[in-house]
N, C-alpha and C positions, 0 to 999 in steps of 0.2 A: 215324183219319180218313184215305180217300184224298185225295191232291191232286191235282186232276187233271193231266195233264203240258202242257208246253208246246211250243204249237204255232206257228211261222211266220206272220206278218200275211199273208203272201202268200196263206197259203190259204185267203183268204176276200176276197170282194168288200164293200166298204162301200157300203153303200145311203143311204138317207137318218136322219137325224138324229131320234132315237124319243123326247128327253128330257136335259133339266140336273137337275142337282141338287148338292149340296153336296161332295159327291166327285168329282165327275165327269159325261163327256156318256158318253149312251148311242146307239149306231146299228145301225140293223137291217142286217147283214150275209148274206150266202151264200156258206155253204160250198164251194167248189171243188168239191171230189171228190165229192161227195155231195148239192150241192142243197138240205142245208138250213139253212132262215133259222133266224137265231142273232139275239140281241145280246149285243155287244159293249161293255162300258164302259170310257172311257179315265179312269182317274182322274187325279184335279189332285194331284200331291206338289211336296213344297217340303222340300227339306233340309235337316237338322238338323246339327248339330257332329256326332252319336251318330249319325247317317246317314235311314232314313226316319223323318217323322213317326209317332209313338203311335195316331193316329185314321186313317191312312190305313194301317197293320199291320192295324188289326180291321177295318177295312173290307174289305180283301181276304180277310180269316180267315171275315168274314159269306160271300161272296160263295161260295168257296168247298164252306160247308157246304148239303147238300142240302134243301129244303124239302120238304114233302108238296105233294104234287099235286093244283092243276093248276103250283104255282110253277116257275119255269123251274130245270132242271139246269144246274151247270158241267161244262164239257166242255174244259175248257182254260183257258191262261191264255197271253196274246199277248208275246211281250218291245216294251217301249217302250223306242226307242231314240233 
């Protein structure tokens, strides 16, 4: 599996706010360099003794993996800091 690599919050504009859900908000963002609208999800974690939660690992590993189309591609992953 590729992962895609990670890229800087800076290079993308936050737009408005697409969706909550049990992981996390979703916002429809644009790309700097390139102009195209993305989303973006910030997931909710909460630390463990053993470091990140179990359900928020698969959640990223979903997110990750590519669906068939029309489902949206990952093209990155943001550092939350």
């Amino acid at each position: 599996m590729r992962v895609p690599s990670v890229r800087p919050a800076a290079d993308y504009q936050k737009q408005a706010e697409i969706g909550q859900g049990t992981f996390g908000v979703v916002h429809k963002a644009i790309q700097n360099a390139t102009g195209r609208v993305v989303a973006i999800k910030k997931l909710r974690t909460r630390r463990t003794k053993a470091g990140i939660e179990l359900a928020t690992l698969r959640e990223i590993m979903l997110l990750q993996e590519p669906g068939p189309p029309p489902e949206p591609q990952p093209h990155g992953t943001l550092p939350c800091l």
